[in-house]
C-alpha positions, 0 to 999 in steps of 0.5 A, spaced: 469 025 484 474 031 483 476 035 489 471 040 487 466 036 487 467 033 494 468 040 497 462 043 493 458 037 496 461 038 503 459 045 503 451 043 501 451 037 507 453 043 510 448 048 509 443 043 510 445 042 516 446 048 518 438 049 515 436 043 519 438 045 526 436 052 525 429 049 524 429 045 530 432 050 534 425 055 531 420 049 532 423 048 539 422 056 540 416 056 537 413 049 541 416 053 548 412 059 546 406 056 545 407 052 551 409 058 556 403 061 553 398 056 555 401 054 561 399 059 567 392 060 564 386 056 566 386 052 560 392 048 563 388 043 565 394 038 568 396 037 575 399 043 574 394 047 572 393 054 577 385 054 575 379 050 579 378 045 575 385 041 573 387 033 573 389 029 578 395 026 575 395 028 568 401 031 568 400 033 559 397 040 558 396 039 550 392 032 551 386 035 553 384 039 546 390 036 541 394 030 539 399 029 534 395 023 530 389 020 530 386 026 531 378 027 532 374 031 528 375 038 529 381 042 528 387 043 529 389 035 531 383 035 536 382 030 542 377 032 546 369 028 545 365 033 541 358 035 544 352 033 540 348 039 544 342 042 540 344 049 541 338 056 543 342 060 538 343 068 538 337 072 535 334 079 535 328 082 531 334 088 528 338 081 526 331 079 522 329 086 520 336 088 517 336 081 513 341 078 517 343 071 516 341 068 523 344 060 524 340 056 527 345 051 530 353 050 530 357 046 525 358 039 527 363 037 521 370 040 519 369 047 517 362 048 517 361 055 520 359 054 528 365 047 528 369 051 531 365 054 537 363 047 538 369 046 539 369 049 545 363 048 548 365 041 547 367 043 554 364 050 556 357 047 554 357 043 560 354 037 556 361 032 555 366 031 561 371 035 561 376 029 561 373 026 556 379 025 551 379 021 545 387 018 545 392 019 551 399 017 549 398 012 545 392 009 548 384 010 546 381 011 553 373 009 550 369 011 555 374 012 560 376 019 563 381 023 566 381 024 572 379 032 574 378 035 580 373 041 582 369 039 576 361 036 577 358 030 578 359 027 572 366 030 570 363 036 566 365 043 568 360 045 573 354 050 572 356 056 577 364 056 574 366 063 571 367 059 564 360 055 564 356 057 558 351 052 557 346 050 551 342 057 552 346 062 547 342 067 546 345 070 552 352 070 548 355 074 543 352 070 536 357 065 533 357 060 527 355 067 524 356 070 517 360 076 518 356 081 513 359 089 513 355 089 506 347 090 509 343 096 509 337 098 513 333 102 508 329 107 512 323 112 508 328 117 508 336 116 509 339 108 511 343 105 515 349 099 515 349 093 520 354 098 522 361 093 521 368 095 519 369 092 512 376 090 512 377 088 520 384 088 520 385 088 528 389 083 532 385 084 536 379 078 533 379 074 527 375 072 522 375 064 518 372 064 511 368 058 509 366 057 503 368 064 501 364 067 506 368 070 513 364 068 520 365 070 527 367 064 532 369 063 539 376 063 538 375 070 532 375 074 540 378 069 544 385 065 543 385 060 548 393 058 548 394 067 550 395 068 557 391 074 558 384 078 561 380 072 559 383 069 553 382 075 549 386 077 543 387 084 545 393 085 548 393 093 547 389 094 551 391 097 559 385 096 562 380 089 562 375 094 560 380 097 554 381 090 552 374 088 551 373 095 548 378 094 543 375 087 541 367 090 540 371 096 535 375 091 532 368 089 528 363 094 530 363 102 528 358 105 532 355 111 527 356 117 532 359 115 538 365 119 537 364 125 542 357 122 544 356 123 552 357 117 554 364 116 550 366 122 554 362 122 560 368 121 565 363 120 571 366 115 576 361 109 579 361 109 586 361 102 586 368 099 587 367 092 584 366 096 578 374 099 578 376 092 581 372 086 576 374 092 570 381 095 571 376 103 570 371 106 575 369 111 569 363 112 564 369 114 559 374 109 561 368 103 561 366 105 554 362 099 552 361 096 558 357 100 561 352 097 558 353 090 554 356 083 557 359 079 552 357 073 555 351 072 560 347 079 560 342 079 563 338 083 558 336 078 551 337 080 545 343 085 544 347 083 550 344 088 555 347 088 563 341 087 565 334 087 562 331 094 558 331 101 562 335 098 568 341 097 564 340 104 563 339 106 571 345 102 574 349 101 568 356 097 570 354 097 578 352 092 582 345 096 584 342 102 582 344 105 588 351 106 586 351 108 580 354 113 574 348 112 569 341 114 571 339 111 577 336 114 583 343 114 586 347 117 581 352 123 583 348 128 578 341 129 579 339 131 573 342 123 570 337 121 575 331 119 570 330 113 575 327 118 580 322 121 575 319 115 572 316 112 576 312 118 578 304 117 578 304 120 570 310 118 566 311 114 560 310 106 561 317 105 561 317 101 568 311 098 568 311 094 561 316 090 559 318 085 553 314 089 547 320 094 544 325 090 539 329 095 535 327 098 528 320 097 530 319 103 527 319 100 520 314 096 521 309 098 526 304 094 526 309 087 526 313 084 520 318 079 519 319 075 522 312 073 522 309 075 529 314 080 531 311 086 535 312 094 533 309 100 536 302 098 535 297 100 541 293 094 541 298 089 542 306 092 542 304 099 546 311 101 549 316 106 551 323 104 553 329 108 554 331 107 547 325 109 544 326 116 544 335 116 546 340 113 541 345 110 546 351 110 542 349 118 539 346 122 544 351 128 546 350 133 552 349 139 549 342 142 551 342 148 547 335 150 548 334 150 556 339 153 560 341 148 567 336 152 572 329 153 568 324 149 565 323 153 559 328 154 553 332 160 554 331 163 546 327 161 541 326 161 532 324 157 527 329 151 528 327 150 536 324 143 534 329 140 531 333 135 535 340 137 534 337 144 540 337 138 545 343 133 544 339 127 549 335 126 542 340 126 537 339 120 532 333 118 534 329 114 529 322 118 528 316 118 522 314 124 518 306 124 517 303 126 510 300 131 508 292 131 510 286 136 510 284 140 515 281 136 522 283 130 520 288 124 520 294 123 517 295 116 515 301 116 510 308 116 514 315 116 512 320 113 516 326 117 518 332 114 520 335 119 524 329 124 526 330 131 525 325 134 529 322 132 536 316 132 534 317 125 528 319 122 535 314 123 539 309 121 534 312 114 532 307 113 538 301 119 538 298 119 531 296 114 527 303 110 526 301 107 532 294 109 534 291 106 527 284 109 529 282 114 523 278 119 527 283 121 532 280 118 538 282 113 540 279 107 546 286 108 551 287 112 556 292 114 560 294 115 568 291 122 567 284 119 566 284 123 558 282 118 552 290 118 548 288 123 542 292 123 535 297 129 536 299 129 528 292 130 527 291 136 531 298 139 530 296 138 523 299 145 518 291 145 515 288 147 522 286 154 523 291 154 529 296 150 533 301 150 537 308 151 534 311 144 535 311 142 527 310 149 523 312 156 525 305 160 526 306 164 519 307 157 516 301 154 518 298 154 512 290 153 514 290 159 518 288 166 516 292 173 519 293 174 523 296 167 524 301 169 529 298 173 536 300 179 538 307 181 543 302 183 549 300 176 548 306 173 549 311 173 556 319 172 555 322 169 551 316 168 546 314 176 546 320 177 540 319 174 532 312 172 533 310 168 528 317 165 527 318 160 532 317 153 533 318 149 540 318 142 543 312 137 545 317 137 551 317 146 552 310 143 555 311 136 558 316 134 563 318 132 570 314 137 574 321 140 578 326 141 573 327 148 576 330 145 581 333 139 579 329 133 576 332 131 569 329 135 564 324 132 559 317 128 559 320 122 563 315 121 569 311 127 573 306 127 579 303 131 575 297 130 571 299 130 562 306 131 565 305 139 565 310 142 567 312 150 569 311 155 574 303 153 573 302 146 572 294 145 572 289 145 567 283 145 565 283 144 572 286 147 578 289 143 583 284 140 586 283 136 579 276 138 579 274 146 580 275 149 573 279 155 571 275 160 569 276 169 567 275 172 573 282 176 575 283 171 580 284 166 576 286 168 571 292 171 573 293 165 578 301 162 577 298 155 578 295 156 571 298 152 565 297 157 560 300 163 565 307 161 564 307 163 556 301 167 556 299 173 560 292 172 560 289 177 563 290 185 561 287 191 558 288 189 551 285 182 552 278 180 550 278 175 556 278 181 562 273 184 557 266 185 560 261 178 563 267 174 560 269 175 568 265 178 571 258 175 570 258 168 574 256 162 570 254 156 571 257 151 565 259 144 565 255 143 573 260 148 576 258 155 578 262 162 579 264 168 577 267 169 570 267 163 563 270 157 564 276 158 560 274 151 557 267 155 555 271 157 549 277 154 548 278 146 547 280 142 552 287 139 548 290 145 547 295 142 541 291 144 535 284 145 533 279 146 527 278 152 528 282 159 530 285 161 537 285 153 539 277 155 540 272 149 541 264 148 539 259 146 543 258 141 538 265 138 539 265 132 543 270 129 549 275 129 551 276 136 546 270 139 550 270 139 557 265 132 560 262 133 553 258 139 556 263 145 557 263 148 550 259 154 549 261 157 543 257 156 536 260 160 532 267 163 531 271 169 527 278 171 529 279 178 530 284 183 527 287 184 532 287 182 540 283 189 542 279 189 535 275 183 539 266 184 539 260 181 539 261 179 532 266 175 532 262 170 536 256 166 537 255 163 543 250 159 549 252 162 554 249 169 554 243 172 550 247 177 547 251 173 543 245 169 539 247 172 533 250 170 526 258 170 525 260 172 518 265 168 514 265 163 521 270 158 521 267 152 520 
């Protein structure tokens, strides 16, 4: 060999060398850091472990999870007994409906979605004995186990340890499961994704791809060799709060919560566990943990704290009585929904329990999977929280009503929509079709996000879930009224309605003048008459929401939650005396029609002649003045006839006990002075025994 050659192979020994040592140098660092990440955690579980559950002599840290040979089915290298557990798997109705792939069970072989889970609750599942290892040094321990201290009976975790997850998932964040940003949820009208980030590239989780296919698993959130909060990824996050929030936004991209209220509601819990268990006190800083639980919520499915309206009442606290959110305790009163629904008449948000399941909207009678409930009165009746709120949309923004009234400070022809009111923003809703004068609309079209207050009042009283064509149905409420069809009576065809889904100039089935004249109006209605709208809710809400109570039809201890200065109709206080035209009466502040209508005036066709002066005896109850429901309908949403005017021949619960009505014949006048015995034909007085030309029908 040359000189040469023998220095040049020196100096490739050499290089060798130098390669050689440098990765044992990294393999050592590496192995060290890997080492250091796991040993002050809980899943140091040798004798020298920090956690409650640990080894009474084993002094190995690895053992408990991997081997270097010999490994067990599992990855990488695994070591630990794998449980044969049959698992209750995560699932939702919104899951099922949306199209989503729903596993049924985990993996049992070596990259098979779920594996890998199984792995872990080869331990948390509480089935297999945390000891029961496969190999230790050398040696297969069979049936044997390690020795651990703090665990049960039979060596497994215990049942009340933080870390316990049982057989039971649908309480936990689904694993095994595909991840599929790629769903779309078509409604009748707009759509909406599973609403996952496409190409999630967070260190904050991670995806494993099976078969071409990305899934969700135990370790895609948790790394159980990091000494963190709970094992998770995130490491950014400054809080516990940030570093779940930081997980849950790693795949989840909520439509709308940037801005919404509670993305920026900065209100602070006065439970003080809630600051401790969380590193955050406020609603802001909790961000999705006001609301949800990762693992073992109280509410199944869709990882509720706590189960339908409570979740919304207490929140992140320990009760109701500390909270930020909307319980009885909260800091702001007009949060305090809790205090409102429980009232005498109120939405069945309390008192029924187990029916709602998200998207039912689409399908309101039942669907897929086969059996689910929907919105159908007869069997899936209900009224959670969600029903009428977005959570994740809903802004603090109530344009229409100011923070010490009732009604809404300035009206046009868009006071209908949702974005007037920002509790109702992205609400789903459902939008009948069009239908002849007095009768029910059956076709709907469903709206992922409703535009108008009334599309979601309607997802429950009208036919879409009423399913009665006549638009009298066999429930009743608390009120003692039988539940009627309001998308039939605020139907455009009516000859007249209240302005909830068309501006009176826009309601087609009536004839001029459509709109009523200002001295029939009070502030702030006495202006652009004819074009306006207004909300089911400028009628219907908390009964004292002038002097705190939350605003909106939540819960009141009045009847049909009417709201006002005047609460009362068509009864009086008493809930039997009827109101009638008589000047005491009439210009009574507890009647209803008072806080909109000034009913008594020159001009007005109700002050005129025997209408209050003359005493009546009608519907069993004597006095002076025509009962108000001798003329008009008791429901005074929309009628078949003008000026919400009822006949004799109409029957309960639009006329009165079915004895009320009087009139048999009606024709609406030019103007509100231009009003005679022509106009109307009638039972109650002789003179009004003549034929109405051209009378409405």
């Amino acid at each position: 060999m040359s000189l040469r050659g023998a220095a040049a192979t020196k100096q490739s020994q050499k290089t060798k060398n130098i390669f050689l040592i440098l990765l044992a140098i990294f393999t050592f660092a590496f192995a060290c850091f890997s080492y250091a990440g796991i040993v002050n955690t809980k899943h140091n579980m040798s004798i020298t472990g920090s956690g409650g559950i640990k080894a009474t002599t084993e002094t190995e840290i690895c053992v408990f999870c991997h081997i270097p040979h010999n490994a067990q089915p599992g990855r990488p290298l695994w070591n630990h007994d794998m449980p044969g557990s049959a698992y209750t798997m995560y699932t939702s109705e919104y899951l099922h409906r949306a199209g989503y792939t729903v596993p049924t069970g985990l993996g049992t072989t070596t990259g098979t979605p779920g594996m890998l889970s199984r792995q872990c609750l080869s331990c948390h599942d509480g089935t297999v004995a945390v000891g029961a290892v496969y190999m230790v040094r050398g040696t297969i321990l069979g049936t044997s186990l390690i020795a651990m201290s703090g665990v049960a009976a039979g060596g497994e975790i215990p049942t009340a340890a933080p870390g316990y997850i049982g057989t039971d998932l649908r309480a936990h964040h689904p694993v095994g499961i595909e991840y599929n940003p790629a769903i779309n949820i078509a409604f009748g009208s707009g759509s909406r994704t599973i609403e996952l980030i496409t190409n999630p590239t967070s260190t904050a989780m991670k995806l494993y791809r099976i078969s071409a296919k990305d899934y969700v698993e135990c370790s895609s959130c948790h790394d159980p060799h990091l000494e963190n909060t709970k094992f998770l990824r995130d490491t950014s996050g400054a809080t516990f709060a940030a570093k779940i929030s930081n997980t849950c936004t790693a795949c989840h991209n909520k439509t709308g919560w940037s801005g919404s209220v509670h993305q920026t509601n900065a209100t602070a819990y006065s439970d003080a566990s809630v600051s401790t268990t969380f590193g955050a006190g406020t609603i802001s800083s909790l961000v999705c943990m006001n609301c949800h639980r990762t693992h073992k919520g109280l509410g199944t499915p869709y990882l509720l704290r706590q189960a339908e309206e409570t979740t919304c009442f207490q929140g992140a606290s320990s009760s109701v009585n500390e909270t930020a959110c909307h319980g009885s305790s909260s800091s702001a009163t007009t949060n305090r929904i809790q205090t409102v629904i429980t009232r005498t008449y109120k939405h069945p948000t309390t008192t029924i329990s187990g029916k709602h399941t998200d998207l039912d909207v689409l399908y309101p009678t039942g669907g897929t999977p086969a059996g689910s409930l929907g919105l159908d009165w007869s069997n899936a009746k209900h009224a959670e929280c969600v029903d009428c709120h977005n959570p994740h949309k809903a802004k603090n923004t109530p344009a229409r009503v100011g923070t010490t009234a009732w009604y809404p400070t300035t009206i046009d022809n868009t006071s209908n929509q949702t974005d007037k009111s920002g509790a109702l923003t992205g609400v789903t809703g459902v939008q009948p079709g069009t239908a002849s004068i007095w009768t029910v609309p059956t076709t709907f079209t469903t709206l992922e996000s409703s535009t108008y207050e009334y599309q979601i009042c309607f997802k429950c009283h009208s036919y879409w879930a009423l399913r009665d064509n006549d638009g009298i149905t066999t429930y009743t409420t608390a009120s003692g009224v039988t539940v009627t069809d309001q998308a039939m009576e605020f139907n455009p065809n009516n000859k007249s309605a209240h302005p909830v889904v068309v501006t009176l100039n826009n309601q087609t089935g009536s004839y001029s003048p459509k709109p009523l004249a200002s001295s029939q109006m009070s502030s702030p209605w006495a202006t652009n008459l004819g074009n306006q709208t207004m909300y089911c809710s400028d009628c219907h809400g908390a009964d004292n929401e002038t002097s705190g109570d939350p605003k909106g039809p939540h819960g009141s201890n009045v009847k049909y939650m009417l709201k006002g200065t005047g609460k009362y109709w068509p009864t009086k206080s008493d809930g039997t005396t009827l109101w009638r035209l008589n000047s005491t009466d009439a210009q009574n502040s507890q009647l209803f029609c008072r806080n909109c209508h000034p009913v008594w005036n020159t001009n007005s066709v109700h002050s005129k002649g025997d209408h209050n002066s003359k005493s009546y005896t009608i519907g069993g109850q004597s006095g002076t003045g025509i009962p108000c429901v001798g003329c008009h309908i008791v429901i005074p949403h929309g009628s078949k006839r003008s000026r919400l005017i009822g006949y004799a021949s109409d029957i309960s619960p639009y006329d009165y006990n079915n004895n009320t009505s009087q009139i048999t014949q009606f024709k609406k006048a030019s103007g509100p002075s231009f009003y005679s015995k022509t106009n109307c034909q009638a039972g109650c007085a002789g003179d009004h025994s003549n034929s109405v030309s051209g009378a409405d029908p």
